[in-house]
FIGU-302458 format. One record per atom (N, C-alpha, C, CB): residue in one letter; x, y, z. Coordinates in steps of 0.2 Angstrom, whole numbers, plus 5000, padded with zeros to 4 digits. Atoms other than C-alpha are relative to their C-alpha. Glycine has a CB too. Example, Ala and Ser with C-alpha at 12.3 -4.5 7.8 and 13.67 -1.06 7.14 Angstrom:
BEGIN
A500449945000A506249785039A500450065000A499550005006S499649944999S506849955036S499650055003S500250024993
This chain:
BEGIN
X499950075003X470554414997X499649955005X500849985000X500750074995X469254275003X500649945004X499349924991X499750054997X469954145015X499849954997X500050005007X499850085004X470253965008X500249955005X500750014992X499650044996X470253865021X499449915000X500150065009X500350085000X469853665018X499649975005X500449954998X500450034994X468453585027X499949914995X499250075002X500250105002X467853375027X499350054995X499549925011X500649995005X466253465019X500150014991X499750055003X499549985007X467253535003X500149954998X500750045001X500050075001X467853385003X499549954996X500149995006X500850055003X466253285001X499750034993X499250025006X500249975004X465753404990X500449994992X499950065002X499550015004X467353374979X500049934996X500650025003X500350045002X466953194981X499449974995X500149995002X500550025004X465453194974X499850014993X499550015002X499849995007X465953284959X500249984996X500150024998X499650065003X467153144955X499649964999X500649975003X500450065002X465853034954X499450024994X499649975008X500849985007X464553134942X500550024996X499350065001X499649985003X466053154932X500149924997X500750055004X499950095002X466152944930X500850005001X499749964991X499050034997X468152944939X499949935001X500450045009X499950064997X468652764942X499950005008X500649984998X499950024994X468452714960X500850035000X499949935002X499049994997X470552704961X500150064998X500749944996X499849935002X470552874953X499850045007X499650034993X500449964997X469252944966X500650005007X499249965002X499850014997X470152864979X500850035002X499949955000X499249955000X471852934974X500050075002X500450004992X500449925001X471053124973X500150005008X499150014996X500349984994X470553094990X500749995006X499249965001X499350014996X472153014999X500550054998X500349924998X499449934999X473253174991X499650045002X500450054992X500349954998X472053294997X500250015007X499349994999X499750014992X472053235016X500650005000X499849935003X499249984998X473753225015X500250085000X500649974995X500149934999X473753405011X499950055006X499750004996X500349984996X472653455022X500450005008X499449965000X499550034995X473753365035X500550045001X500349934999X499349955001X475153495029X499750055003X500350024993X500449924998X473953645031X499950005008X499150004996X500049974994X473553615047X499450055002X500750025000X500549965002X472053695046X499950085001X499549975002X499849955002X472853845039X499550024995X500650014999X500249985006X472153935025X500449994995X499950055000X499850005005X472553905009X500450054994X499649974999X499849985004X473653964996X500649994996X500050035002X499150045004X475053984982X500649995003X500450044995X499250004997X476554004993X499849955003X500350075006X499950074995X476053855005X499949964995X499449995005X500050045004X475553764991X500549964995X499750014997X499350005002X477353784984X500349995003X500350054997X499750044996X477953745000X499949945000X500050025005X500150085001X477053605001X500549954996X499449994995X499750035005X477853544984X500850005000X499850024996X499250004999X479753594990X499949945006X500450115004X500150044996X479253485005X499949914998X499450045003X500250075006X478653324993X500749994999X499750024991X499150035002X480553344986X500449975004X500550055000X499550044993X481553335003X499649955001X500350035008X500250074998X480453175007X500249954995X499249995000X499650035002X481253104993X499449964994X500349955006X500550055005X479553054981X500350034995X499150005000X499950005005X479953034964X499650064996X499949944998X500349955003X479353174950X499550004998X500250024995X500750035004X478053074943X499550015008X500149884997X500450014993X477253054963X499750085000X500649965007X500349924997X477353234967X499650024995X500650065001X500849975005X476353304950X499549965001X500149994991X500850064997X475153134953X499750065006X500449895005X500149964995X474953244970X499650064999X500450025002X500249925001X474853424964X499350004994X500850054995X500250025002X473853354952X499250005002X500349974998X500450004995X472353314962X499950055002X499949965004X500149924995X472653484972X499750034995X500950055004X500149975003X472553564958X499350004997X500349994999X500750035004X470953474950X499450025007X500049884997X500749984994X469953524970X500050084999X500049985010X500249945002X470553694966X499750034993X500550035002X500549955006X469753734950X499349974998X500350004993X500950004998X468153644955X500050045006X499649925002X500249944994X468353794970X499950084996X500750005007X499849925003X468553924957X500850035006X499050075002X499449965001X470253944967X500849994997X500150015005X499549995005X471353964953X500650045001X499850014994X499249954999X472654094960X500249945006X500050115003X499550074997X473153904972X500249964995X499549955005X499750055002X473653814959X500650034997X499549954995X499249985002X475553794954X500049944996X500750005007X499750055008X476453714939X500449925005X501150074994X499750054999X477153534940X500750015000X499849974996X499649994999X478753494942X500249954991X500249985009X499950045006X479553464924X500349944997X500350044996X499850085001X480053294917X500350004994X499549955000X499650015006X481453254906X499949944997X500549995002X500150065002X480753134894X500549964999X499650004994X499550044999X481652964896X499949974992X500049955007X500150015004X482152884882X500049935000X500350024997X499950074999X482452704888X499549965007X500849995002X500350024995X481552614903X500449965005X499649964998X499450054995X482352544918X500049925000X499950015009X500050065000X482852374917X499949995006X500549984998X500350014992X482652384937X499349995001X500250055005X500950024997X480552394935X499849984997X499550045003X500550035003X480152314923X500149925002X500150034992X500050074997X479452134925X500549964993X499249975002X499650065005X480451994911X499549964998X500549965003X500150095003X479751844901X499949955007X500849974996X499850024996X480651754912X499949995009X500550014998X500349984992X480051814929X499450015000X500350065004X500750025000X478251804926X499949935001X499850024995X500150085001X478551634921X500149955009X500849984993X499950024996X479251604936X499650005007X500550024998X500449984995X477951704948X499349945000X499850094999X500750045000X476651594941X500249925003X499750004991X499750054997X477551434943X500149995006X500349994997X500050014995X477851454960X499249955003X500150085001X500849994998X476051504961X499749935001X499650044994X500250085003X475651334953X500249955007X500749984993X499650074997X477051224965X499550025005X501050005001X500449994993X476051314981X499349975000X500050085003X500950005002X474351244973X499750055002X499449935003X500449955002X473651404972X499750004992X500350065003X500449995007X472751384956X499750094999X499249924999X500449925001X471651544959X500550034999X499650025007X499749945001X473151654960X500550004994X500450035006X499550015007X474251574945X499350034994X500449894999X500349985008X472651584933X499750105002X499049924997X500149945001X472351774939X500550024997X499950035005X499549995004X474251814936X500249984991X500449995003X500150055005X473951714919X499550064996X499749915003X500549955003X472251834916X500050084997X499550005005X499649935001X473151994918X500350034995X500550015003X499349995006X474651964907X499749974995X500849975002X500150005007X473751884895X499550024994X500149955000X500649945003X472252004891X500350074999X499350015008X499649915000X473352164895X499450055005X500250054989X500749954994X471652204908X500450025006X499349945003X499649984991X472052314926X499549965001X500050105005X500350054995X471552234940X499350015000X500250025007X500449984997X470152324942X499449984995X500250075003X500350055007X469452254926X499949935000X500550014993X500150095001X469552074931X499449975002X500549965005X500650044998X467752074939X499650014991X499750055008X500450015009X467352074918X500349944998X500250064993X499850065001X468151914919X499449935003X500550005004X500750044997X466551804920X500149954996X499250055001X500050065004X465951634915X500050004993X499649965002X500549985008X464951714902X500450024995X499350075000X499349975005X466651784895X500249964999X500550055001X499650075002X467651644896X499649954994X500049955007X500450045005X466151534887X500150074991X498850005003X500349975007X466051684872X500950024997X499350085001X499549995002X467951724871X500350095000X499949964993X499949934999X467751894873X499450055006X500150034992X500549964993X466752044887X500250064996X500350005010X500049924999X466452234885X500150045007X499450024997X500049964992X467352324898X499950075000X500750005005X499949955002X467052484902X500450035008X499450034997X499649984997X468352594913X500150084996X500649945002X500049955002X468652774914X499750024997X500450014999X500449975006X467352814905X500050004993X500050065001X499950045008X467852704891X499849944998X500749994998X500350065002X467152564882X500449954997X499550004996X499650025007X468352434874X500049915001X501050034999X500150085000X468352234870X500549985001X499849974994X499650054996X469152104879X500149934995X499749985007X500350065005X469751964869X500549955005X500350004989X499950044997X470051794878X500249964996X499649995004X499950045008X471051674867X499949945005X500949994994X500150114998X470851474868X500249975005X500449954995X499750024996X472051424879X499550005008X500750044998X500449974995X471551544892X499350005002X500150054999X500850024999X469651514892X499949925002X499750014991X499750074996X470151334894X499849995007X500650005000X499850024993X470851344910X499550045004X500950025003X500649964996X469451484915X499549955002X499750054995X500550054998X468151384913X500249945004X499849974994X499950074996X469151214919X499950035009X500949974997X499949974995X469351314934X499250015005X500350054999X500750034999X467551364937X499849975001X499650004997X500350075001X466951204933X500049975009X500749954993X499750034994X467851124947X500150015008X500550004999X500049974996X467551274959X499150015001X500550055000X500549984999X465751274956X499650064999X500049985006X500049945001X465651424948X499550014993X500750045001X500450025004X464251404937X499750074992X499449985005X500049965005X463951604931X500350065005X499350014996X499849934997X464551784934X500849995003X499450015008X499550004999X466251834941X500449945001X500050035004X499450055000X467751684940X500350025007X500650024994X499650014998X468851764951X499750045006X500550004997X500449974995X467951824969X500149975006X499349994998X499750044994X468351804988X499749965004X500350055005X500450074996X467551675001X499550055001X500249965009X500649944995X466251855004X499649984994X500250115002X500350005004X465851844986X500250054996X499649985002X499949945001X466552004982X500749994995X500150045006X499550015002X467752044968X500750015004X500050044994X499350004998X469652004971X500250084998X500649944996X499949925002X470552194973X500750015001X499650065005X499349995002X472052254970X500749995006X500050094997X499350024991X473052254989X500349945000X499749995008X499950064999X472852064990X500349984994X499549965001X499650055006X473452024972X500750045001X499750004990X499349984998X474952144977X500349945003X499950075004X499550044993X475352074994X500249904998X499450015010X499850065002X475251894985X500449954996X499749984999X499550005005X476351934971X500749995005X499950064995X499350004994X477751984985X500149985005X500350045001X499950074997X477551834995X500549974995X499349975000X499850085005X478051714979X500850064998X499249964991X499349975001X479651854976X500749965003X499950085003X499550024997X480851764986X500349934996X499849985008X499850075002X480551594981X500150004990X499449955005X500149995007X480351654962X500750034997X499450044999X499649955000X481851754963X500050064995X500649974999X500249935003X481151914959X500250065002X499450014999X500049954995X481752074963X499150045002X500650064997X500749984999X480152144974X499950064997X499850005005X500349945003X480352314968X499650004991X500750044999X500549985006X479452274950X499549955000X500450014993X500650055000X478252134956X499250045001X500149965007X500849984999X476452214956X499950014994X499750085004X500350005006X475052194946X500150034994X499550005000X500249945004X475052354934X500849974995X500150115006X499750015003X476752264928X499949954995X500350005003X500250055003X475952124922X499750014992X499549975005X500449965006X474952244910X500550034996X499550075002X499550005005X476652304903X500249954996X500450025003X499750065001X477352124899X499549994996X500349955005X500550035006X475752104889X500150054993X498950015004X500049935005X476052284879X500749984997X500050095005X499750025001X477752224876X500149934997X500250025003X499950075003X477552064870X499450014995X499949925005X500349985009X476152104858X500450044997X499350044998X499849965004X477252254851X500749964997X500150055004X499550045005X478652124846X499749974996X500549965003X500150055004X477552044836X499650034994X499649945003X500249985002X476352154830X500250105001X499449965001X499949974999X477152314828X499850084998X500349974999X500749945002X475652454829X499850015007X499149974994X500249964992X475652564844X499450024999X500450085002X500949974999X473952644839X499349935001X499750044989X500550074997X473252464840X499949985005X500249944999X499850024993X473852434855X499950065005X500749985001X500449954996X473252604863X499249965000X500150084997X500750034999X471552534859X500049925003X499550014992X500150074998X471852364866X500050015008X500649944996X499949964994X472552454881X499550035005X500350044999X500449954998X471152584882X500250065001X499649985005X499849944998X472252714884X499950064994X500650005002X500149945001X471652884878X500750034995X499950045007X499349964999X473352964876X500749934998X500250035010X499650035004X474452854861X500850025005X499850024990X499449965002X476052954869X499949945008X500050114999X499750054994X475752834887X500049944998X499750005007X499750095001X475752664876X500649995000X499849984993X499050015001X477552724870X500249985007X500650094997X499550014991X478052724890X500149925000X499450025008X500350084997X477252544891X500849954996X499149984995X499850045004X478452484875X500750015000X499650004993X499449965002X479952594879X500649945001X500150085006X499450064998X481652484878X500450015004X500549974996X499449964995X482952484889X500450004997X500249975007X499550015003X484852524885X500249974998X500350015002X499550065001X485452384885X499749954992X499949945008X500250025003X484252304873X500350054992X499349995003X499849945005X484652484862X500749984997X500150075005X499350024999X486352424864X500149954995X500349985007X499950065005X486252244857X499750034994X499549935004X500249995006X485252324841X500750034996X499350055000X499549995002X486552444839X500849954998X500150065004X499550045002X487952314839X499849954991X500249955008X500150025006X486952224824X500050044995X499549985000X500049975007X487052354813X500750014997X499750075001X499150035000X489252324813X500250064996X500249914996X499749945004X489652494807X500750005004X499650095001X499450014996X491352454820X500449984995X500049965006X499450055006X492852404807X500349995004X500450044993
């Protein structure tokens, strides 16, 4: 049996395959932050199934969620079958499809409303019409440097992410305050929303600025970040227009079966339907 023992060069090499493969940055980045952690486990042992299944008994007692540790094994997995070593990779850990969503992470109506308005009272204009751009395009973060004057002026951009292509539609309102904003900051063409370097805004800072305004907004911080902003958008078109397959392509996702996640209800909301239907005598 060949020794398997990870090196920074492997590595490099694994990186660069993610890139001629067209991964997203945040994907790459992710691949590469489970890896090194791994590595960190190994200890620069050699590699194999038994350690690799320790590893993942090890994931457990630390307490990460199911979703986290496959996200993990996941990557491990995807360097070992660009190594050809396929007797290292191990099964995921299985997942009981849920049928509701937590009412604990998901963001509200109401509490968006409220993060922005903060946003507003502090005159930060810049970070109220980002959280504004998010939720009302249903674009990730990482999609906001397709937020440009030239889009604002035409009402819609072509992004492309993951190695996908799909149209952005900017309504009226929102183009508005784009432009009004521009206008007033001197932003004549190209990117809207960009830092004093000139560089797009990235995902940390719109984190860490969202849970700043959590206190005074009375939000709980466990379901403030951006990525939630893109749900509240999936869920508020789906009460109006009710076509998951639409909304996978408005989304860009691949896989109609992670729009359902997006739209999933919680109990409680399950609850209030069921009581309308008054079968109780």
């Amino acid at each position: 049996m060949s020794k398997k023992l990870l090196t920074s060069e492997i590595i490099g090499k694994f990186k660069d395959n993610l890139y001629s493969e067209e991964k997203s940055n945040v994907t790459i980045e992710k691949y590469l932050r489970d890896i090194k952690a791994f590595c960190v486990y190994l200890e620069n042992t050699h590699a194999n199934k038994e350690i690799v299944i320790e590893y993942k008994k090890e994931l457990i007692s630390r307490g990460y969620s199911v979703r986290s540790i496959n996200s993990m094994l996941a990557a491990i997995n995807k360097l070992f079958a660009f190594l050809g070593w396929y007797d290292c990779k191990v099964k995921p850990l299985k997942i009981q499809q849920e049928v509701f969503r937590s009412e604990e992470k998901e963001l509200t109506r109401a509490e968006y409303m409220r993060l922005v308005n903060i946003a507003k009272k502090k005159k930060d204009e810049k970070f109220s019409l980002i959280l504004q751009t998010i939720c009302g395009t249903g674009i990730r973060v990482s999609e906001l440097q397709y937020i440009t004057v030239e889009a604002a002026q035409k009402g819609s951009v072509c992004v492309q992410c993951k190695a996908k292509t799909r149209s952005i539609f900017i309504i009226r309102e929102l183009r508005r305050k784009l432009l009004d904003y521009a206008k007033r900051n001197g932003i004549k063409s190209g990117r809207i929303f960009i830092t004093r370097n000139g560089k797009a805004v990235d995902r940390v800072s719109i984190w860490r600025k969202m849970k700043k305004l959590c206190q005074e907004a009375e939000v709980n911080p466990s379901k403030v970040f951006p990525h939630n902003l893109r749900h509240l958008f999936a869920r508020a078109f789906y009460e109006i227009e009710k076509d998951v397959a639409k909304l996978a392509d408005i989304l860009g996702h691949s896989n109609i079966n992670t729009t359902r996640i997006y739209i999933m209800s919680t109990g409680l909301e399950h609850c209030r339907k069921m009581e309308k239907m008054q079968l109780i005598i």
